[in-house]
N, C-alpha and C positions, 0 to 999 in steps of 0.2 A: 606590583602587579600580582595580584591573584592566579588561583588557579581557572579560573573560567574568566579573565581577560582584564582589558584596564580596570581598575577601582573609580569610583564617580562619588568622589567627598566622601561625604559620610552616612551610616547605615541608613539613617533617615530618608537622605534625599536619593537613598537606590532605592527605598521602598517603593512597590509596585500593588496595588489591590488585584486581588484574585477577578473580579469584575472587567478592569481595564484588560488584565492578559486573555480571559474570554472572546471578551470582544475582537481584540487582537487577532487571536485565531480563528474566530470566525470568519471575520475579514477573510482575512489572507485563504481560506478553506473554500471561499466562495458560498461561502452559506449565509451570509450576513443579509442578501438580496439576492434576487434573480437578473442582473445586470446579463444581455445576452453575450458570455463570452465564447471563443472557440472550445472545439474539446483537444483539443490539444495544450491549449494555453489551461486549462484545466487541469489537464494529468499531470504537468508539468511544474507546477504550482503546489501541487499535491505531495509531490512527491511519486507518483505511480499508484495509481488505484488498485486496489487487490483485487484480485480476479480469479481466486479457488473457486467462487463457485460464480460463472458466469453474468448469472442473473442476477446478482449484487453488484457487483462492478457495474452491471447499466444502471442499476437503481441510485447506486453512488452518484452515476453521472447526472441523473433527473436531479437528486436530491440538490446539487448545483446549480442546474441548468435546464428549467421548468418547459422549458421550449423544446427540448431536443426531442429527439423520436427513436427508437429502438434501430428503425432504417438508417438511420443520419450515424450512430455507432456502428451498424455493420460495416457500413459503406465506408468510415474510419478506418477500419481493423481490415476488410480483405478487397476494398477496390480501388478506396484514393492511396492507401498502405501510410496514412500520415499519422497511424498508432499501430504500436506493435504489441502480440503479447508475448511474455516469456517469464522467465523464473528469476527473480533478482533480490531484494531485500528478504531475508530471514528466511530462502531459501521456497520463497513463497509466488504463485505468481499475481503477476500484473500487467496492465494496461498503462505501455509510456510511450510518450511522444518519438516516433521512428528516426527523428534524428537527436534524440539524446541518449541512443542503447550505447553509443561505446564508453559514453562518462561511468554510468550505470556497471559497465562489463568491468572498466580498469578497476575502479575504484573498489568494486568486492569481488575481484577475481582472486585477489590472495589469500584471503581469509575462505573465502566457500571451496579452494580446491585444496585448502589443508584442512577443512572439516568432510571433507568429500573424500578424500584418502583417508584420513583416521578411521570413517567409518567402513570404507571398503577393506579397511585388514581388519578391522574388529570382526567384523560379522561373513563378509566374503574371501575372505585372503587374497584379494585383489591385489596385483602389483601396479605398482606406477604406469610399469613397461607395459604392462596386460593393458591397463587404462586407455593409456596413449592408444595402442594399438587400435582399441574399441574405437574410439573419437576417431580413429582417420577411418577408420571403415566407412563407419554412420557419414560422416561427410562427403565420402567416395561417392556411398548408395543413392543419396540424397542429388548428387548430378543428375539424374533423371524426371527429379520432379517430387513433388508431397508423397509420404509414407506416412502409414498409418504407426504407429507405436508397434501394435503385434507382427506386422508386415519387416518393421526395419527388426526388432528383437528376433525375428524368427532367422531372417537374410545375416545378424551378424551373427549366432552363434554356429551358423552352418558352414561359419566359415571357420571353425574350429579357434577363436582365439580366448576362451575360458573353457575351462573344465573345471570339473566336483566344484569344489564350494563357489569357487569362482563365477561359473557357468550358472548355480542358482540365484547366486546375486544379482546378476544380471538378468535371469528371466525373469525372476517376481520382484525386481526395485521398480516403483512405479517411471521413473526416472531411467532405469539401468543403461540403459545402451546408449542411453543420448543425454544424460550430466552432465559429464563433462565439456561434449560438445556447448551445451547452452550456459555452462558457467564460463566457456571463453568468447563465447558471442558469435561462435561458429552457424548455429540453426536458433532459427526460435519456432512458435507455436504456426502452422498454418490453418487456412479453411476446415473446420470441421468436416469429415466426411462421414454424414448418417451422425450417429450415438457418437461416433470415434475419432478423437483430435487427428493430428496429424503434424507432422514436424518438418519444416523447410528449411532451404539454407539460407543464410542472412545476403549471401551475397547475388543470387538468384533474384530476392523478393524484396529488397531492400533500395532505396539507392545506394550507392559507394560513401562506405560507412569511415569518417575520419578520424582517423586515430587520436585517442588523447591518454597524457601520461598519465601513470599512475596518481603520482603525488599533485597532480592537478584536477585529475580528476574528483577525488577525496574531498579536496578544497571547495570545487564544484558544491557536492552534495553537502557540504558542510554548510556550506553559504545559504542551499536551498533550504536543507532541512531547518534552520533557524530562521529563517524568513517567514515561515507556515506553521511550524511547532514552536519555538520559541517563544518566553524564556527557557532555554531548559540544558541540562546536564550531559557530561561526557557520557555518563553511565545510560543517559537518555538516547543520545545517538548510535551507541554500542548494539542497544537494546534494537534501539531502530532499524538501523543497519545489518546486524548480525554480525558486525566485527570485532576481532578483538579491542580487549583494552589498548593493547601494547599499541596498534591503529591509529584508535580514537584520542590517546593519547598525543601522540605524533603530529598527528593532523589539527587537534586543538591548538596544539602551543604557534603552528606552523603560521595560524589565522591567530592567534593570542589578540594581535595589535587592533582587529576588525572589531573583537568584542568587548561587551560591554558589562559589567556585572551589574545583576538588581535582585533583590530579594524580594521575594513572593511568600508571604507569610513571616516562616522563621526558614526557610530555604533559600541557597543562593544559589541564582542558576545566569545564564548567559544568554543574552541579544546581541544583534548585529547595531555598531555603535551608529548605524544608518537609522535604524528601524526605533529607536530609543526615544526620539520624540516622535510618530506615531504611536507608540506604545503609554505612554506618559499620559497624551491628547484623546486618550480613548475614555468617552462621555458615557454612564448608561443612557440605551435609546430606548424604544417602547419594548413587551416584550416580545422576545424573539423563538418559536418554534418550527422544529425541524423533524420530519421523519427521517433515521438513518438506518440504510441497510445492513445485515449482518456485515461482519469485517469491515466496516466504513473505515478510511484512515483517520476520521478524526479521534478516532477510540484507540489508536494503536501508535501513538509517539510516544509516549512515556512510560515508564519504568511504574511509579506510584499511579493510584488511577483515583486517587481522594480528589482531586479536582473536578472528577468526572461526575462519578458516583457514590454518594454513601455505601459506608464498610456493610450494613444492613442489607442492600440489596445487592453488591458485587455481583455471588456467588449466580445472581438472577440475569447479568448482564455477560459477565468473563464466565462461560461454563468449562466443563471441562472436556478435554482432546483439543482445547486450543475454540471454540467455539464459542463465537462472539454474537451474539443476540443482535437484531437490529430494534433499535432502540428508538424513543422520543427524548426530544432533546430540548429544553428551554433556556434559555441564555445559556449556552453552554454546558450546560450538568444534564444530566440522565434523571428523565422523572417518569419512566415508565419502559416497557418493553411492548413490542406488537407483531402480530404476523399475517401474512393473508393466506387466505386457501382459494382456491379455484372450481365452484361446482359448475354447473347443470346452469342456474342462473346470473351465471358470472362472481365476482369479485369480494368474498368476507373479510372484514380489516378485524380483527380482535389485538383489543389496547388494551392493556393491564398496568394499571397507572402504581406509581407508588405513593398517591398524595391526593388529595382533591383537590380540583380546579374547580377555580371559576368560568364561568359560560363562558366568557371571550376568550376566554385559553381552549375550553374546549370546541370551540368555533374554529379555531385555529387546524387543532388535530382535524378536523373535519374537511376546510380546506387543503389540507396536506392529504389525505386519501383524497378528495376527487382529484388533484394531479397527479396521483398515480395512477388510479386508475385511467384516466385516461390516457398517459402515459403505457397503461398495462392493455390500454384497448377494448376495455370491459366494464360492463355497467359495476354500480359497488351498494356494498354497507358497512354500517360498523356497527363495532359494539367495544362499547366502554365500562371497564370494571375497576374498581377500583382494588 
């Protein structure tokens, strides 16, 4: 047995074409076609849709699910409550199906509340006890109904339980008063009010949320995230996750027997030994074009991103503060970047391609902006540069 699960003969017949695993995750990404699925069965699939900047996370959604409507996601998120958002993988937020927050909470509550104390004594000199203290307040406050971030920060520091350094940590952490609470699954995001979020409690706005263990929980995401990203490495799901090695490790070996090894070039990475002939049976189909929003999670599962993108354009797709371009996507690989603006007569697409297409490729891009835009609700154009 390997380090990434059973061995399957010999190197040969683990070998996988970079084409087939594309396909693979397209599939499973819901990007392969517009098949009408739920949004739930969507995020859920996914892994959690990132959701820092709002209006990406719906575009995510379209990019899936050409049907859906801006109304159909709100009415997900603050009326049916059958998506929730909150802060989960890599400390980032997302949009996940409201009854899979507590696999979600077990499974990287260990790892994000000892990177969530390391840095409140680096920088705050926050103690445990101070912490704690904060989390029952915010939870207390929150029995009355949604607060706004400024509203809950102002209510708990007037209750005296940080001072000096402590006390600034907590008013200018974007996070401060209510981390903790949302890395134990205490509160998540509520109804925007005006410009400004607002933070609820899980058990107020949720249904009654079922417990699940840690070390099944893990297992859980282990199983999902190979099913949607997959083939792919400890060091991939670490990345993914935001957990430790020591974790990812644990939890690998835990699921060992489930996996499958196959090599993808000259790299050896891991499948679920379910998914192993789907992944083998992956045919090229015609080709295949996607517009994908900044932070789309198809861009964000792995550690190396040579699959994705040429090293020459990277720096044009991964920018930096963590800021991820929304991109054109052709069987799987990045072959341009695009953005829209909003004037006076509606909807500008500008595509900045890294290659020249052919007419029917760019026919494609073409059809992908009119469903956004209509999706966006506004008349459109584009422009193509190479």
């Amino acid at each position: 047995m390997g380090c990434f699960g059973v061995r399957i003969n010999s190197q040969s017949e683990r070998r996988i074409d970079r084409s087939q695993v594309s396909a693979f995750r397209l599939a499973r990404h819901h990007l392969a076609d517009h098949k009408q699925v739920d949004l739930v069965t969507i995020c859920r699939d996914v892994g959690g849709v990132q959701a820092q900047v709002m209006s990406s996370a719906q575009m995510a959604l379209w990019a899936r699910m050409h049907g859906v409507t801006r109304a159909e996601i709100h009415a997900a998120l603050w009326k049916d409550r059958s998506l929730v958002k909150t802060s989960c993988m890599r400390s980032t937020l997302h949009l996940l199906p409201a009854d899979d927050l507590p696999i979600y909470i077990s499974a990287l509550k260990r790892s994000r509340l000892h990177q969530m104390r390391r840095v409140m004594m680096k920088y705050g000199a926050v103690t445990p006890a101070a912490a704690d203290a904060v989390m029952e307040a915010a939870v207390k406050a929150l029995r009355a109904g949604p607060m706004t971030r400024r509203e809950l920060t102002a209510h708990i520091l007037s209750l005296g339980f940080a001072r000096g350094k402590a006390k600034k940590w907590f008013e200018l952490g974007w996070w401060g008063v209510v981390r903790q609470a949302i890395v134990e699954g205490h509160i998540c995001y509520g109804p925007d009010r005006g410009q400004e979020v607002t933070f609820i409690r899980v058990d107020q706005w949720l249904p009654k949320q079922k417990k699940v263990a840690e070390a099944e929980a893990k297992q859980i995401l282990l199983r999902r995230y190979l099913r949607t990203y997959g083939p792919a490495t400890p060091q991939d799901f670490a990345r993914w996750t935001g957990m430790t090695m020591e974790e990812v490790r644990a939890v690998w070996t835990a699921l060992s027997e489930e996996l499958a090894e196959v090599f993808v070039g000259d790299k050896e990475a891991a499948i679920l030994r379910e998914d192993l002939k789907k992944l083998r049976d992956q045919k090229p189909g015609k080709p295949l074009l996607r517009l994908l929003p900044n932070f789309d999670s198809y861009l964000l599962g792995h550690v190396a991103k040579d699959h994705l993108v040429a090293d020459d354009f990277y720096s044009r797709v991964y920018r930096k503060a963590g800021w991820i371009s929304p991109v054109v996507l052709l069987d799987g690989r990045v072959i341009g970047t695009w953005s829209h603006a909003r004037g006076s007569k509606g909807l500008t697409f500008e595509v900045k391609l890294f290659q020249k297409l052919n007419g029917a490729i760019r026919g494609q891009i073409e059809e992908e902006a009119a469903s956004l835009g209509k999706f966006l609700d506004a008349p459109w154009k584009i422009k193509m540069t190479r």
